[in-house]
MILO-323986 format. One record per residue (C-alpha): x, y negated, z. Coordinates in Angstrom, 3 decimals. Example, Ala and Ser with C-alpha at 12.3 -4.5 7.8 and 13.67 -1.06 7.14 Angstrom:
REM residues 2
> x  y  z
> 12.300  4.500  7.800
> 13.670  1.060  7.140
REM end
This chain:
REM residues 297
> x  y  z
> 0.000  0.000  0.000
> 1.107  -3.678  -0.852
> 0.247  -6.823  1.030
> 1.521  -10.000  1.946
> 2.611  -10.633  5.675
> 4.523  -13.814  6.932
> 8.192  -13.122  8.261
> 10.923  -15.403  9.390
> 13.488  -17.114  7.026
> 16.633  -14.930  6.968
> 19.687  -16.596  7.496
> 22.757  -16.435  5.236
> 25.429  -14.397  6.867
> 29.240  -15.027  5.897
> 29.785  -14.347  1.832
> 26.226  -14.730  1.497
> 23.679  -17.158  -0.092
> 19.834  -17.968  0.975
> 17.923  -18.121  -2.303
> 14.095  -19.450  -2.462
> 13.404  -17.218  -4.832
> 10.642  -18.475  -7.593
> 10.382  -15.931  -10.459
> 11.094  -11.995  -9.882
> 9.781  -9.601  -11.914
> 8.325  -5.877  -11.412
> 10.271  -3.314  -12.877
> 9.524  0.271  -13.778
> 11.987  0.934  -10.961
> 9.976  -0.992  -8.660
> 6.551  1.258  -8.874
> 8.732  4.465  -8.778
> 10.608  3.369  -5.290
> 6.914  2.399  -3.943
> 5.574  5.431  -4.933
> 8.938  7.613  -3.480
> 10.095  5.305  -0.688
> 13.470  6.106  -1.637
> 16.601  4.001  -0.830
> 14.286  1.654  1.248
> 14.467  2.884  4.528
> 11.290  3.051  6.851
> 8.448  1.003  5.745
> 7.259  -1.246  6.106
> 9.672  -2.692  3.246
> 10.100  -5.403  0.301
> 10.620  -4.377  -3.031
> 12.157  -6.304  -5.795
> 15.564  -6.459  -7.198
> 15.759  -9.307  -9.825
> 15.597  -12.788  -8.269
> 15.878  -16.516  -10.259
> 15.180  -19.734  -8.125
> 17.631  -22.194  -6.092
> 20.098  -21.843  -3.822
> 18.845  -22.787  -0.330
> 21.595  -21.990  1.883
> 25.099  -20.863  1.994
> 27.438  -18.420  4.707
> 30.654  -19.351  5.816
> 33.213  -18.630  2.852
> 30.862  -18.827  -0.127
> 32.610  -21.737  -2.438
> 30.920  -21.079  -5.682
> 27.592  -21.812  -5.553
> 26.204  -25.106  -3.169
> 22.686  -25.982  -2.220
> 20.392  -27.010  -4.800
> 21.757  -24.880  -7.562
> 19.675  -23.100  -9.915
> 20.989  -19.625  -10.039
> 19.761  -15.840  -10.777
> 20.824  -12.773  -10.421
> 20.081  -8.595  -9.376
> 20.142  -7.944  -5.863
> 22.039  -4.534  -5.162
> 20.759  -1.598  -6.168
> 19.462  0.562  -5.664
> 19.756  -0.554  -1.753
> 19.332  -4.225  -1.343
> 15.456  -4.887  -2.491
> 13.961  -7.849  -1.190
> 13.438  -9.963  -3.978
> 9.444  -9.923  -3.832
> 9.269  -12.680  -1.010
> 9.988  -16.793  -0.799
> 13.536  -16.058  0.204
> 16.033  -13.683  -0.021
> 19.508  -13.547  1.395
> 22.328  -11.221  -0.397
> 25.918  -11.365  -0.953
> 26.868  -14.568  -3.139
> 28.775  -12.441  -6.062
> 25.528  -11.499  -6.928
> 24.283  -14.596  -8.232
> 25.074  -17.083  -11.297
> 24.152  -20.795  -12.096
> 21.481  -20.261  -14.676
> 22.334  -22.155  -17.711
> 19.819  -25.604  -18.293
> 18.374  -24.385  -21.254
> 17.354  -21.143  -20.165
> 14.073  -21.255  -18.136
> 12.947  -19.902  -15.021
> 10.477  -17.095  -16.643
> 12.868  -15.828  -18.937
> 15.935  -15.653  -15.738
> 13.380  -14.421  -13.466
> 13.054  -11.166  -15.721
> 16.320  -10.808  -17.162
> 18.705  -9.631  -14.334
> 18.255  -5.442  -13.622
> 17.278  -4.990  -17.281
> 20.090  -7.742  -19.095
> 22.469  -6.024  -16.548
> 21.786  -2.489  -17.466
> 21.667  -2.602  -20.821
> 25.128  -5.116  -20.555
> 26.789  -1.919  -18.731
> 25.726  0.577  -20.842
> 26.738  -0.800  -24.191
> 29.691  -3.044  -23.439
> 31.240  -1.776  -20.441
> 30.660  1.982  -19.774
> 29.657  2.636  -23.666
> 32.505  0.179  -24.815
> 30.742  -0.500  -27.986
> 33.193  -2.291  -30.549
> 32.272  -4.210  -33.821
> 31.605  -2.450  -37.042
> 30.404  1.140  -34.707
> 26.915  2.390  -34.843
> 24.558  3.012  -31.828
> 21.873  4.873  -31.150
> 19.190  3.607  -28.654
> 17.219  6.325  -27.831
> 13.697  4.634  -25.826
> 14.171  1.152  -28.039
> 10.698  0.433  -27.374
> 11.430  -0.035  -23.607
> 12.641  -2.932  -21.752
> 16.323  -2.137  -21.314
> 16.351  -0.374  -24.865
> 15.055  -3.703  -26.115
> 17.950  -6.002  -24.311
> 20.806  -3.375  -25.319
> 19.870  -3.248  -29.019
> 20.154  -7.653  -28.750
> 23.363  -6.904  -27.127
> 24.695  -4.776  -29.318
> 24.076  -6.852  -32.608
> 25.271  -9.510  -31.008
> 28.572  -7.631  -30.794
> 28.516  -6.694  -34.116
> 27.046  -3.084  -34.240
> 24.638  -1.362  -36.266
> 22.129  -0.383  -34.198
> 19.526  2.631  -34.913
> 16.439  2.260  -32.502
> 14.082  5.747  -31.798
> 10.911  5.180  -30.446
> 8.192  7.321  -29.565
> 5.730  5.165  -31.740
> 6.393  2.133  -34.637
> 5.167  -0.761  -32.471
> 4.773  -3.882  -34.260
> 7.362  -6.146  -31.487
> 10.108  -3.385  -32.507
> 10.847  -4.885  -36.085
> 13.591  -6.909  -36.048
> 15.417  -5.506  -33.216
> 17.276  -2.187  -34.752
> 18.584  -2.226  -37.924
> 17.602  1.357  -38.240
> 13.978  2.275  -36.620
> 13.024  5.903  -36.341
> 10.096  7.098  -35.021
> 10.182  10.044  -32.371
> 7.528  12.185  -33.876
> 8.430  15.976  -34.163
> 12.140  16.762  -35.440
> 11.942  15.316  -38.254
> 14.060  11.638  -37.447
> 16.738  13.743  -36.192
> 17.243  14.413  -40.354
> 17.425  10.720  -40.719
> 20.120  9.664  -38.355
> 23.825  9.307  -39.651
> 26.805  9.886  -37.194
> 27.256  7.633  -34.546
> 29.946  6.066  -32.099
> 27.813  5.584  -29.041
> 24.001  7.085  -27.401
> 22.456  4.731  -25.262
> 19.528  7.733  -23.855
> 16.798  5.486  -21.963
> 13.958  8.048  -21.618
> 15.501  11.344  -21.849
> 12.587  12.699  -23.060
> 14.050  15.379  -24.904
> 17.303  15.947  -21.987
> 19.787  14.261  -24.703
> 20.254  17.235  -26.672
> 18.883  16.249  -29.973
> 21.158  13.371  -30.566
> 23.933  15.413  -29.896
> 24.438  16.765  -33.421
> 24.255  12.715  -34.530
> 27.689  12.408  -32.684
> 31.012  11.632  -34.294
> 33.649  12.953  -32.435
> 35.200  11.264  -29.846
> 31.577  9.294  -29.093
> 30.044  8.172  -26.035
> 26.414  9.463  -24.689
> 24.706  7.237  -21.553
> 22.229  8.061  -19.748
> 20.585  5.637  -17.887
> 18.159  7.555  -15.872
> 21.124  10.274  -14.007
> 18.070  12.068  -11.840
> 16.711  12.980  -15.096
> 19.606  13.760  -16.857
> 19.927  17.827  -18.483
> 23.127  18.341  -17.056
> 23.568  20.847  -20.620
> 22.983  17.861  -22.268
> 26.183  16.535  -20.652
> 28.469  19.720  -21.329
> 27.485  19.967  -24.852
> 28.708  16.634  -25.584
> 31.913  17.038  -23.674
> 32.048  19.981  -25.390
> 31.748  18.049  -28.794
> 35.096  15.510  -27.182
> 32.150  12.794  -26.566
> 32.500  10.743  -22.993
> 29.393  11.692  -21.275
> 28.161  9.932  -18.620
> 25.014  9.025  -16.815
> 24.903  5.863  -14.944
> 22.941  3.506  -12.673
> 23.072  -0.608  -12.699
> 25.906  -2.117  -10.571
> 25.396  -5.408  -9.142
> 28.051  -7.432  -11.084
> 29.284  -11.015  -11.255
> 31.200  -10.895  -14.378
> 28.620  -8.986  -16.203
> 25.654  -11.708  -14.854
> 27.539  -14.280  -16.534
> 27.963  -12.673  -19.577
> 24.166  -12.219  -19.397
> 23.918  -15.792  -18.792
> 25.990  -16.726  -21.779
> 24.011  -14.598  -24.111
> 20.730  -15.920  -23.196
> 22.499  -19.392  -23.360
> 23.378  -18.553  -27.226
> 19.570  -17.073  -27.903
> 21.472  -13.575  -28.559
> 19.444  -12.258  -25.864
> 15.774  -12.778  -24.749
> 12.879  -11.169  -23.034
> 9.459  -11.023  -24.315
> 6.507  -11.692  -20.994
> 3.572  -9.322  -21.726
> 1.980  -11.219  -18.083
> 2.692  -13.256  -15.188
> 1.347  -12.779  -11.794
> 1.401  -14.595  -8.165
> 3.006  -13.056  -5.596
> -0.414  -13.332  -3.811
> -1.197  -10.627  -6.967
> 1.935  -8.432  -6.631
> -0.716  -5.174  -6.163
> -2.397  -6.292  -9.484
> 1.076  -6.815  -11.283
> 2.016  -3.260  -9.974
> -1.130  -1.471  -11.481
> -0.356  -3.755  -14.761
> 3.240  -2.268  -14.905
> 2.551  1.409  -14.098
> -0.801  1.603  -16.086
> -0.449  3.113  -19.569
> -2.010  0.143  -21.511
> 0.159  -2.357  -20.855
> 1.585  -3.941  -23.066
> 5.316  -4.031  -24.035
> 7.304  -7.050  -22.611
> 8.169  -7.537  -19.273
> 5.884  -8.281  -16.058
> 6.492  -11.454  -14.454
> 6.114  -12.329  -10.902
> 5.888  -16.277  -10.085
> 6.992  -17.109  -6.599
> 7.261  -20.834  -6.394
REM end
């Protein structure tokens, strides 16, 4: 059960900022830890992980963000939720000035998902100019930020999804439609698998892999753990992962949404008075693609 209750401003404890948050966002990870209670300790608890608003207080030590700065950011995960509330303390590194021309919607949306999808194609998929991804789960919110970051990189990037969605053209050079086996003809070799739904354990794409590739999974509880020897049985790097709160990478996903190279489309904004409402939005099976917004302040 969600509800609202009234609690105490935290205070900032050293290497830590106090952030009134005004736009989070509810994210498919959000409805699965309030359904599991995992990670979160004994309820009652606050969920939330991506946070954009104004600095409102620093610890001792913190020198790189001051009061009154507009900043966002991902709260770690998966055990530092709390971004669902009018403030929110958490280690300063975790936060970035948001750049002026990108608004508060579009930060308060961007952090788990722009993170992810950062990680998995630039840092742990080390995706290079000129190579060829696969995004397995395209349609989804962190296969929609990774394809963006990987053309902005310079990659060809071949999208699957398990239907042809209108909002999907234009972000995959290549869009294949999961529907039987018959895509799997249709992809060439590739340098990198980015595997956001595992739907099908990894294995298909494996035969799509050049040698010497890189697979990612992005949900590891999920992951076929065959799915993982065959590739390293193939020389690919396989690896499943989970997002890693991460200054460098935060302003790299500040930069691109500076340059336009990566946005987030809003299917619908909520209150945080309607955070029950915006959780039955994001877990019900018409919503919309695009992200679900949650305005604080």
């Amino acid at each position: 059960m969600l509800e609202i209750v009234s609690k105490r401003s935290p205070d900032p404890a050293a290497g830590e900022v106090l952030v009134q948050v005004h736009r989070s966002s509810v994210n498919p990870t959000d409805v699965k830890h309030r359904q599991l209670g995992r990670y979160l300790g004994t309820p009652p608890f606050t969920l939330g992980w991506d946070v954009a608003g104004y600095v409102a207080g620093i610890g001792e030590g913190v020198a790189h963000l001051m009061p009154g700065e507009r900043v966002f950011g991902m709260l770690p995960y998966p055990y530092g939720a709390g971004a669902h509330a009018e403030y929110v303390t958490a280690p300063s590194r975790c936060f970035v000035a948001l750049p002026e021309v990108v608004d508060l919607d579009q930060a308060g949306v961007a952090p788990l998902v722009g993170l992810t999808a950062y990680q998995a194609a630039l840092e742990i998929g080390q995706l290079r100019q000129g190579q060829t991804v696969l995004i397995h789960g395209v349609g989804g919110a962190v296969g929609a930020a990774a394809a963006q970051i990987a053309r902005s990189s310079g990659a060809h990037v071949v999208g699957v999804a398990s239907r042809c969605h209108e909002w999907l053209s234009g972000l995959a050079d290549e869009l294949l439609v999961r529907d039987g086996d018959e895509w799997l003809q249709r992809v060439g070799a590739v340098d990198l698998v980015i595997d956001t739904s595992v739907a099908d354990g990894g294995a298909p794409v494996l035969g799509a892999m050049r040698a010497g590739a890189r697979y990612v999974s992005l949900l590891p509880a999920r992951t076929d753990p065959a799915a993982i020897s065959a590739a390293r049985a193939r020389g690919a790097d396989a690896r499943s992962m989970l997002v890693s709160a991460d200054h460098a990478g935060m302003r790299r996903v500040a930069e691109m949404m500076e340059s336009t190279a990566l946005s987030f489309t809003i299917a619908r904004a909520f209150s945080l008075d309607e955070i029950s409402a915006a959780h039955s939005y994001a877990e019900s099976p018409e919503r919309a693609f695009g992200r679900v917004l949650i305005r604080v302040a």
